[in-house]
C-alpha positions as CSV (number, residue, x, y, z in Angstrom):
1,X,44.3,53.2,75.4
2,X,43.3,53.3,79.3
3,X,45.7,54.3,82.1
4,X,45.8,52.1,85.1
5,X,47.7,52.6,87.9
6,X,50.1,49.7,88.9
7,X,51.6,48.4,91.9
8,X,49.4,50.9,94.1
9,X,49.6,49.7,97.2
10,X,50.4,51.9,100.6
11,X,53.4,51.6,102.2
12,X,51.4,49.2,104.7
13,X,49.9,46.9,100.8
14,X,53.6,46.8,100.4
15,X,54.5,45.3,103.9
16,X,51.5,43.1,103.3
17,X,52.5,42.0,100.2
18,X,56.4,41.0,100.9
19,X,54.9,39.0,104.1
20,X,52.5,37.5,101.7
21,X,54.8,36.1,99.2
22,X,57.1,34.8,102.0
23,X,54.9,33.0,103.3
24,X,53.2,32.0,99.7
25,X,57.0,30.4,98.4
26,X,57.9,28.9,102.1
27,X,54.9,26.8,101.2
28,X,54.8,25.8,97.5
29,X,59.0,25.6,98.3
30,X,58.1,22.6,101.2
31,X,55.6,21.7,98.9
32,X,58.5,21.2,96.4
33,X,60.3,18.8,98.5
34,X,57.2,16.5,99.3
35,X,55.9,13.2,97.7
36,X,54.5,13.9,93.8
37,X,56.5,16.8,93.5
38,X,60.4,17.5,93.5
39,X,62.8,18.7,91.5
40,X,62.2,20.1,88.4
41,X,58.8,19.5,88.8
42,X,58.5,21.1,92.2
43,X,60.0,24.3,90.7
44,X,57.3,24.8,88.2
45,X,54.8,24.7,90.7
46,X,57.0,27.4,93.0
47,X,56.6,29.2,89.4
48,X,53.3,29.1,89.1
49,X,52.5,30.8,92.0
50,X,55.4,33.4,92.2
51,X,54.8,34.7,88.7
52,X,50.8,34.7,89.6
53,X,50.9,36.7,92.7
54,X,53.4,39.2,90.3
55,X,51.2,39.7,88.1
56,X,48.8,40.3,90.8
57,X,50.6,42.6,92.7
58,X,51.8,44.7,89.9
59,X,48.9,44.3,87.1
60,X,48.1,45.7,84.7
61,X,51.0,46.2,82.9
62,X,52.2,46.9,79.6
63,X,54.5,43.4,79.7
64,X,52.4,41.2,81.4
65,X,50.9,39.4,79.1
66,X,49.5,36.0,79.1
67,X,52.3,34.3,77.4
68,X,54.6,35.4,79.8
69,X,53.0,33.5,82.5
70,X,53.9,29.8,81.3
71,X,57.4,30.9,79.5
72,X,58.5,32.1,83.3
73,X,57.1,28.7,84.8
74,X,59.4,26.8,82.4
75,X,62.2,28.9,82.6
76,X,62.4,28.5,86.9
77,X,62.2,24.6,86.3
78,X,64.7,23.8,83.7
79,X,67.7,25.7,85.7
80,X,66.9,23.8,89.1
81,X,70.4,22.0,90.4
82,X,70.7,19.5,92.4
83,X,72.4,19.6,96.4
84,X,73.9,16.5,95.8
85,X,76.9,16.4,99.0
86,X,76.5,20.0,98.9
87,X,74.2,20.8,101.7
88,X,75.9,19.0,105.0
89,X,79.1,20.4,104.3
90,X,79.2,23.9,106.2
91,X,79.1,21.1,108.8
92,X,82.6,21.0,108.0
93,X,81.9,17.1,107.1
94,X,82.0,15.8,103.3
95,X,80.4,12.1,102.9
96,X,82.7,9.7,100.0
97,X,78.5,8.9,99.2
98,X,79.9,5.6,97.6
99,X,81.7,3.0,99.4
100,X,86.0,2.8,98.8
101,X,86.8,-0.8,97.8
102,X,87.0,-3.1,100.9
103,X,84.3,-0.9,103.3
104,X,81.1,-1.8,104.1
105,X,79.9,2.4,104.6
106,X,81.1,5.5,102.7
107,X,83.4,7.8,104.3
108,X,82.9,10.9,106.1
109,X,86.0,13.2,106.2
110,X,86.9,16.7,107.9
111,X,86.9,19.5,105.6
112,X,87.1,23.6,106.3
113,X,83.4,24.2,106.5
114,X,84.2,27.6,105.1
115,X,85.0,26.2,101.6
116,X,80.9,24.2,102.1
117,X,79.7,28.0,102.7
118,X,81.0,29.2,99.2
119,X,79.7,26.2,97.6
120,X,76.1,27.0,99.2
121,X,76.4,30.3,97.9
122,X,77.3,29.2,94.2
123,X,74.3,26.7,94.5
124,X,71.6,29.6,95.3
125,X,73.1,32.4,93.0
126,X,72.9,30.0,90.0
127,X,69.4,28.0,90.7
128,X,67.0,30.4,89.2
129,X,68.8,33.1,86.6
130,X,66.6,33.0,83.7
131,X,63.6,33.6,86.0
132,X,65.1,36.3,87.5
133,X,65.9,38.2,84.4
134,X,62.4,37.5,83.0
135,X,60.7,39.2,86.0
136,X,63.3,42.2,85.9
137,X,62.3,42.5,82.0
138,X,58.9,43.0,83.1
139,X,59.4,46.3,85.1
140,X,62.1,47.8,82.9
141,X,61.8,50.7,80.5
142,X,63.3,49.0,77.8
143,X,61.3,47.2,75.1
144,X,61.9,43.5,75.2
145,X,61.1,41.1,72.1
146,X,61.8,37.7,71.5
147,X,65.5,37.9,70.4
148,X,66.2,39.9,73.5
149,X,64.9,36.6,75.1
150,X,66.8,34.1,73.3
151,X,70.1,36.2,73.4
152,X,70.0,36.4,77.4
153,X,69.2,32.3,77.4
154,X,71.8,31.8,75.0
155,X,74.2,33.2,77.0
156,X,73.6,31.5,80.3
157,X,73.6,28.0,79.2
158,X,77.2,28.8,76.9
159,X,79.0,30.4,79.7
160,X,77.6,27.5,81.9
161,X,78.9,24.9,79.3
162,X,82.1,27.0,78.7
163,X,82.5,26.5,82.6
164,X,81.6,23.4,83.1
165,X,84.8,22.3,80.8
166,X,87.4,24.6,81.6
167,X,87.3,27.1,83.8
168,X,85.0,25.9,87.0
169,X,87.6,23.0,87.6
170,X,90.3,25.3,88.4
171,X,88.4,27.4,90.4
172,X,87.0,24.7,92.3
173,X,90.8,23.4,93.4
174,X,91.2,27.3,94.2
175,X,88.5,27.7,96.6
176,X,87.5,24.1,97.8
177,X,90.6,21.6,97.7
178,X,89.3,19.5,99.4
179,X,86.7,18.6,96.4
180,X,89.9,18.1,94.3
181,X,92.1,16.2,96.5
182,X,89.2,13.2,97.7
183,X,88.1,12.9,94.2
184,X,91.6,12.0,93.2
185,X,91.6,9.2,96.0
186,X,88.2,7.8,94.7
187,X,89.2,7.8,91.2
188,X,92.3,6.0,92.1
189,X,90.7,3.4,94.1
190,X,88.5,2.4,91.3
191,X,91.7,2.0,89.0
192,X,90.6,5.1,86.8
193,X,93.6,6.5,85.9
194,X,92.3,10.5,85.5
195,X,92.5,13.7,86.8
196,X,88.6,15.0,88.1
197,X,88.8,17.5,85.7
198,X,89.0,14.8,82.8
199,X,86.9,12.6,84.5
200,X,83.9,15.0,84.3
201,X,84.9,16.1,80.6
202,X,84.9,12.4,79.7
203,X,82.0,11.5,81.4
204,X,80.2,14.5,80.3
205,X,79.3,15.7,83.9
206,X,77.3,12.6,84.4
207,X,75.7,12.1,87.9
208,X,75.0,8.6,87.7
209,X,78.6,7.7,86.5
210,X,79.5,10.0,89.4
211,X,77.8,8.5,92.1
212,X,79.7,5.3,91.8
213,X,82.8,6.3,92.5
214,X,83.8,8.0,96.0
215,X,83.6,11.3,96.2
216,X,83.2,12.0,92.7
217,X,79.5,13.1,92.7
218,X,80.3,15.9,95.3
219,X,83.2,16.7,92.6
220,X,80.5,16.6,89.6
221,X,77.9,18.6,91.5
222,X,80.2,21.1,92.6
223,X,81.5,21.8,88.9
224,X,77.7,21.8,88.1
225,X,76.8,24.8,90.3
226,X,79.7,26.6,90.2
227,X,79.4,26.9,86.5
228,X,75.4,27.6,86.2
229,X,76.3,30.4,88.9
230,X,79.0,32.1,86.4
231,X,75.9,31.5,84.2
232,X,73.5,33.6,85.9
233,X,76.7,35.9,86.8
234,X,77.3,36.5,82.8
235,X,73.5,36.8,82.0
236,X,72.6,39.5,84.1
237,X,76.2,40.9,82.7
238,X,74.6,40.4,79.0
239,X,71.8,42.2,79.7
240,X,74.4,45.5,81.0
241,X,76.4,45.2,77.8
242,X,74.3,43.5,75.1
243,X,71.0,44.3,75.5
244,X,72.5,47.8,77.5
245,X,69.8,47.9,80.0
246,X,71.1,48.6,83.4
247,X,67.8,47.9,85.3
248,X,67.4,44.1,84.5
249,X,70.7,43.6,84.8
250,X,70.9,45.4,88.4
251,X,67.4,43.6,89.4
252,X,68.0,40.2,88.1
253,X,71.4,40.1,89.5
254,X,69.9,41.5,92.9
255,X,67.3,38.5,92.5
256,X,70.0,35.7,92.1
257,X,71.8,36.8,95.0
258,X,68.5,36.9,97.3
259,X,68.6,33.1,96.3
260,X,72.2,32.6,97.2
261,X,71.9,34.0,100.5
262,X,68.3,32.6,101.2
263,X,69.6,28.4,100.5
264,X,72.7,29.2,102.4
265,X,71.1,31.0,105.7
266,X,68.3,28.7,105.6
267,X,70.8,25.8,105.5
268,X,70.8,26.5,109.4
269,X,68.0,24.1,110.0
270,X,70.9,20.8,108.6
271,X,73.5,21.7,110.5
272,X,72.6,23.5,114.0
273,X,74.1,20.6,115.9
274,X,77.7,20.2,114.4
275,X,80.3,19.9,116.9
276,X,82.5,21.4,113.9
277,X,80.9,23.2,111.6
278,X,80.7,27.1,110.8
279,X,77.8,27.6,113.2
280,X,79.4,27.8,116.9
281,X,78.4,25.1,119.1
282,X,74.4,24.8,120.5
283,X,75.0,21.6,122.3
284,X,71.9,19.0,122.0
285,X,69.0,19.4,119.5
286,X,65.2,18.8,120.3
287,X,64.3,16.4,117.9
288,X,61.2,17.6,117.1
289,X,63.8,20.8,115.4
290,X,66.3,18.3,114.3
291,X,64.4,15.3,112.3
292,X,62.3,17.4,110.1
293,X,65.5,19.9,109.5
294,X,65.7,19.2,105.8
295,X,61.9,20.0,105.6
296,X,62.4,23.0,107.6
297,X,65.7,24.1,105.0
298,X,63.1,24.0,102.1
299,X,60.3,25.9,103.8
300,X,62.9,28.4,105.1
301,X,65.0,28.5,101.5
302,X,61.5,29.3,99.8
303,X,60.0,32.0,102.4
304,X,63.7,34.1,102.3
305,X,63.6,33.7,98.9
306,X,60.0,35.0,98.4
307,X,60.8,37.3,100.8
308,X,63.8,39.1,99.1
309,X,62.4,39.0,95.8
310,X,59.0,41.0,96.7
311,X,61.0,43.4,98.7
312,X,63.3,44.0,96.1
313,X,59.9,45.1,93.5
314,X,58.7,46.8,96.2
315,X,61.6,49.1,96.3
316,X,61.8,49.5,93.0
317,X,62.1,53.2,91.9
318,X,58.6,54.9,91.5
319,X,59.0,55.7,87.9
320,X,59.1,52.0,86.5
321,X,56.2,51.3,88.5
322,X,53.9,54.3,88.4
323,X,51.1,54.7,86.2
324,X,51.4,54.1,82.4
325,X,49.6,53.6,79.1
326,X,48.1,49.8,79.1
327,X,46.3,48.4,76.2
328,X,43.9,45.7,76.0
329,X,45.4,43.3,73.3
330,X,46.8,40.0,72.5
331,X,50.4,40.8,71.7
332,X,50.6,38.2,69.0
333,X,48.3,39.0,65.9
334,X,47.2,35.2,65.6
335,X,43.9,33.5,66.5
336,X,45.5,30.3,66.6
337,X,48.5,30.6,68.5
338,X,46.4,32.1,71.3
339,X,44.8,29.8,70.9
340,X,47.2,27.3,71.3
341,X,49.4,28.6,73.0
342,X,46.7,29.6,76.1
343,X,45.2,26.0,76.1
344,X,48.3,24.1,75.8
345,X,51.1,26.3,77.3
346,X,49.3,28.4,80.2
347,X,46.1,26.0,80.8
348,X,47.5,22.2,80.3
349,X,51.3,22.7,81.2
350,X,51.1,25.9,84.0
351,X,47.8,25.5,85.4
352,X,46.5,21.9,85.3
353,X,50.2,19.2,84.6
354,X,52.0,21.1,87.6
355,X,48.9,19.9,89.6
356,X,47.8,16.8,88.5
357,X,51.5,14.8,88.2
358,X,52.0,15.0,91.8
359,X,48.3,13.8,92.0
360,X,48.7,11.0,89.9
361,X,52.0,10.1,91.8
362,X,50.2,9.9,94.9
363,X,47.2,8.0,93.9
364,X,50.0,5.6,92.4
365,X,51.4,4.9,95.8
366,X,48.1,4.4,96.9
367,X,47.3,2.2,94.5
368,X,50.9,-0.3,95.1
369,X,49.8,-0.2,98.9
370,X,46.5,-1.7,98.3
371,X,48.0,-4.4,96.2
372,X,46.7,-3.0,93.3
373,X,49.5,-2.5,90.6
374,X,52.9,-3.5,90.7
375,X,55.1,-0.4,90.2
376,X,54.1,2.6,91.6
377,X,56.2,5.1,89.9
378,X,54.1,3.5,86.3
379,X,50.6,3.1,87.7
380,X,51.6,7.4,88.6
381,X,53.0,8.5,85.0
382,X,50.0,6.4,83.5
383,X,47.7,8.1,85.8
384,X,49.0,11.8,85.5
385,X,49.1,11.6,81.8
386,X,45.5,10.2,81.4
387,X,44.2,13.1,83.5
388,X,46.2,16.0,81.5
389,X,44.4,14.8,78.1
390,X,41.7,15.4,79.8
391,X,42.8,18.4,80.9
392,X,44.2,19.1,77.6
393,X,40.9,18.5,75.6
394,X,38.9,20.4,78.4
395,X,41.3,23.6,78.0
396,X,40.7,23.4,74.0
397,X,37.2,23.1,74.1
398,X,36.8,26.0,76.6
399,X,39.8,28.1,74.9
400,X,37.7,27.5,71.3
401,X,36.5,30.6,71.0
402,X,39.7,32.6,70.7
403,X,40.1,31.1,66.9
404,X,36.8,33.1,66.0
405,X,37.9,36.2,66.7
406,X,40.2,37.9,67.9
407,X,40.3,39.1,72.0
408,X,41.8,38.2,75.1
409,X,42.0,34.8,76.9
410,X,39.1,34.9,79.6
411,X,38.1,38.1,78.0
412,X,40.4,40.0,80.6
413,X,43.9,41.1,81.3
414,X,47.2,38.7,82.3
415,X,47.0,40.9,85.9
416,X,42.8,40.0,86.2
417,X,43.3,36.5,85.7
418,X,45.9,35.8,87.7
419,X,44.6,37.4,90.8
420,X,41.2,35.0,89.9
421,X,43.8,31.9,89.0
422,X,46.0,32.1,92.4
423,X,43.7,31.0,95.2
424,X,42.4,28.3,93.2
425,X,45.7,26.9,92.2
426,X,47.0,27.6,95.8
427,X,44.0,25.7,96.9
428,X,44.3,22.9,95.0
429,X,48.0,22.2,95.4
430,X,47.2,22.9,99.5
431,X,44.6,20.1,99.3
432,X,46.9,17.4,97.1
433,X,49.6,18.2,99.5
434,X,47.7,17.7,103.0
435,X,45.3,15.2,101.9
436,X,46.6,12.5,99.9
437,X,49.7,11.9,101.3
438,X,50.1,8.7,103.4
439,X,48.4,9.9,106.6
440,X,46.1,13.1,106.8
441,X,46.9,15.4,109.3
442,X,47.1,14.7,112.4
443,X,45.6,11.3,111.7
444,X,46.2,8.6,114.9
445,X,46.2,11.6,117.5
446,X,43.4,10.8,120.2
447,X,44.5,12.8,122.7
448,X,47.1,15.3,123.9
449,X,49.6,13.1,125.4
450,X,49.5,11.9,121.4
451,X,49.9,15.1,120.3
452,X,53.0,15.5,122.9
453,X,54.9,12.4,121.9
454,X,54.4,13.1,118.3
455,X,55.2,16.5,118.0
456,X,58.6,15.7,120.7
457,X,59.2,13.1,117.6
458,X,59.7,15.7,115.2
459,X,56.4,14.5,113.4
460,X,54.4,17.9,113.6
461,X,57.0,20.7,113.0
462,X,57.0,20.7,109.6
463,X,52.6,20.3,109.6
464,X,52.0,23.1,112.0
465,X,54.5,25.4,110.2
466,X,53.1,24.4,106.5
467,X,49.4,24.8,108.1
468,X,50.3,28.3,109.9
469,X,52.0,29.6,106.6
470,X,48.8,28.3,104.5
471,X,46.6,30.4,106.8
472,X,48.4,33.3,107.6
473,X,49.4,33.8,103.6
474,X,45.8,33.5,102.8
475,X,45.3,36.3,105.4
476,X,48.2,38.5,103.8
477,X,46.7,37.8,100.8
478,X,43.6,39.5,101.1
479,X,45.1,42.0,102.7
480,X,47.3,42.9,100.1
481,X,44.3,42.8,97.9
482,X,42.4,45.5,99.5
483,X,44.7,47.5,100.3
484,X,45.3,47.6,96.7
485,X,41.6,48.4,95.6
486,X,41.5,50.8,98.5
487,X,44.6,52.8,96.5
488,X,43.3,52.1,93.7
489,X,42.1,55.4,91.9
490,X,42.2,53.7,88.4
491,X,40.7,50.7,87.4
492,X,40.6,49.2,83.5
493,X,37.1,47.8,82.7
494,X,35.5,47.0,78.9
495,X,37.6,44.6,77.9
């Protein structure tokens, strides 16, 4: 048993370090939103890094372990939701998205821009809940095991579900009426002869169904979040009264609302120039603020989120943080799940599929723009997946050795690892997004009246601020690092 000291960083490593991962997630979240990525998908790759430059941070500890790495990557992508109508509305504007019988366009109808604040809110407090209570886990004094796990996940997706078919519909004609009362009109026009509330029970929440009839998907979407938000609400609640730890539940529910707050400030960027909305008036926007303002939202969203969440380990009380026992080991006593489980999980999936999908996407489009296949979204998947079996097979072969005997992946800690794996994932992911997109940067600028008219254009907000964050973070970065080994006064070695 060796003691290391964890999270030692000055009060200046700790300034370094919440700057650091603000401007690390403001990246991978713009990242998120671009070409290749997205979604579900987009959020695994926000994942990868965050848990990384945790483990980094605050390694070596006890918890961290390898297999927590992956687990936590999957965990922030399966809760994503999605904005459907959600995001425009503090504009105090709701769009009908499809068409009423008879009209060419869908509707756009005045609604209290109030009730669009309290749906951003729900949005961001349920978007990431099962993340947040894994990271809490990791600095609490409690011993967690798997059932503690499956208990807290359990309970998020029933209370969701529970939600979803009761108890978010009337809360939803309580707060937003609105919601409630256009939904009605679209359902009627399209002869369906159902209240919203059974309309979403029949159609099992289904966003497709939704989007056909007006008003209905902002109706759908709006019972969706407000439900996965009670979710994370009842989790974090769990964890008080089932598992009766205090901490995760205090830190995790501290976490969700970092998000809440962070989608709904950030939302600034979509809806600065409403001549109605919750923001007062700023009369005209510059375009080169307004056109990239949904690329702006995400960059924001993910730099306040990455922001609040470091902030809030950083202040975490010195006792959970301060030096403790560590030991060396594999917490599972079996070659091959290690083995397994650090090829497939945390080397295919984490480190190399969250990489190479939007890589294969691109190359795809590439590929339909030359001429060259006829679907681009196939010639992608078909793509992506040949390059993760190679991946896969490369990870096993190099990974063999773990099945002889028993030690730990790399022959190092979760914490030493991670601090190696970051740059290089972050590098890779800076140079799929920047260089295989449809133009590289700055590409058809010859001179500065070029630069001028493209940045007036809106064109080179969103590059300058995604190249700025890429070099400052990487500045931050190895800041935070030796301030760390400068405090460092303990150090594990002999693995």
């Amino acid at each position: 048993m060796t003691k290391v000291q964890n999270g030692n960083l000055s009060i200046a490593g700790k300034i370094f370090s919440v700057i650091a991962c603000a401007l690390m997630t403001g990246f991978m979240w713009r990242v998120r939103g671009d070409h290749g990525w997205g979604s579900m998908w987009g959020m695994f790759a926000v994942g990868v890094m965050l848990i990384l430059f945790i483990y980094t941070v605050f390694g070596d500890r006890k918890k961290m372990n390898y297999e927590i790495i992956p687990i936590s990557v999957l965990l922030l992508g399966i809760t994503n939701g999605g904005w459907g109508t959600l995001n425009s509305q503090m504009e105090g504007y709701l769009t009908s998205t499809a068409a009423f019988t008879g009209e060419e366009a869908a509707r756009l109808v005045e609604i209290d821009p109030v009730h669009g604040l309290y749906m951003m809110l729900f949005l961001g407090f349920g978007w990431m809940p099962l993340f947040a209570f894994t990271v809490a886990s990791l600095f609490s004094k409690k011993e967690y095991k798997l059932k503690h796990y499956i208990i807290l996940i359990a309970v998020f997706y029933i209370v969701t579900y529970i939600f979803k078919f009761s108890l978010s519909h009337f809360i939803l004609e309580a707060i937003h009426p609105e919601a409630v009362m256009y939904c009605k009109e679209g359902l009627a026009d399209r002869g369906i002869d159902l209240s919203p509330m059974m309309a979403y029970i029949k159609e099992f929440g289904s966003a497709a169904w939704a989007k056909k009839v007006p008003f209905a998907r902002n109706y759908f979407t709006s019972i969706d979040v407000m439900s996965a938000a009670f979710g994370a609400l009842f989790t974090s609640l769990a964890a008080l009264v089932i598992i009766k730890d205090r901490f995760t539940a205090l830190i995790s529910f501290l976490i969700n609302a970092v998000s809440s707050v962070s989608i709904t400030v950030a939302d600034v960027f979509l809806i600065i120039d409403s001549d109605r909305g919750i923001l007062p008036p700023v009369g005209e926007v510059p375009m080169w603020l307004k056109a990239p303002a949904w690329s702006l939202w995400e960059f924001f969203t993910g730099f306040f989120i990455g922001f609040g969440i470091m902030l809030i380990l950083q202040c975490i009380p010195k006792k959970y943080i301060s030096e403790e026992p560590f030991v060396p080991e594999l917490t599972v006593k079996n070659k091959t799940f290690n083995y397994i489980f650090t090829a497939g999980a945390l080397l295919t999936f984490a480190m190399c599929l969250t990489v190479i999908r939007p890589l294969g996407m691109r190359i795809g489009t590439h590929l339909f723009e030359a001429g060259l296949c006829e679907d681009e979204d196939t010639a992608g998947t078909v793509i992506a997946v040949i390059l993760t079996v190679v991946a896969a097979v490369i990870s096993f072969v190099i990974m063999r050795d773990l099945l002889k005997e028993e030690k730990l992946p790399f022959g190092t800690s979760a914490g030493k690892f991670a601090r190696k794996a970051l740059p290089v994932y972050f590098v890779a992911t800076s140079l799929i997004y920047f260089f295989t997109d449809d133009e590289l940067p700055f590409e058809g600028i010859r001179d500065m009246n070029g630069f001028y008219e493209k940045f007036n254009a809106g064109g080179l907000t969103v590059l300058l601020l995604s190249l700025s964050a890429f070099v400052l973070f990487v500045v931050f970065w190895e800041l935070t690092i030796r301030n760390g080994e400068k405090n460092s006064k303990i150090e594990v070695t002999g693995f």
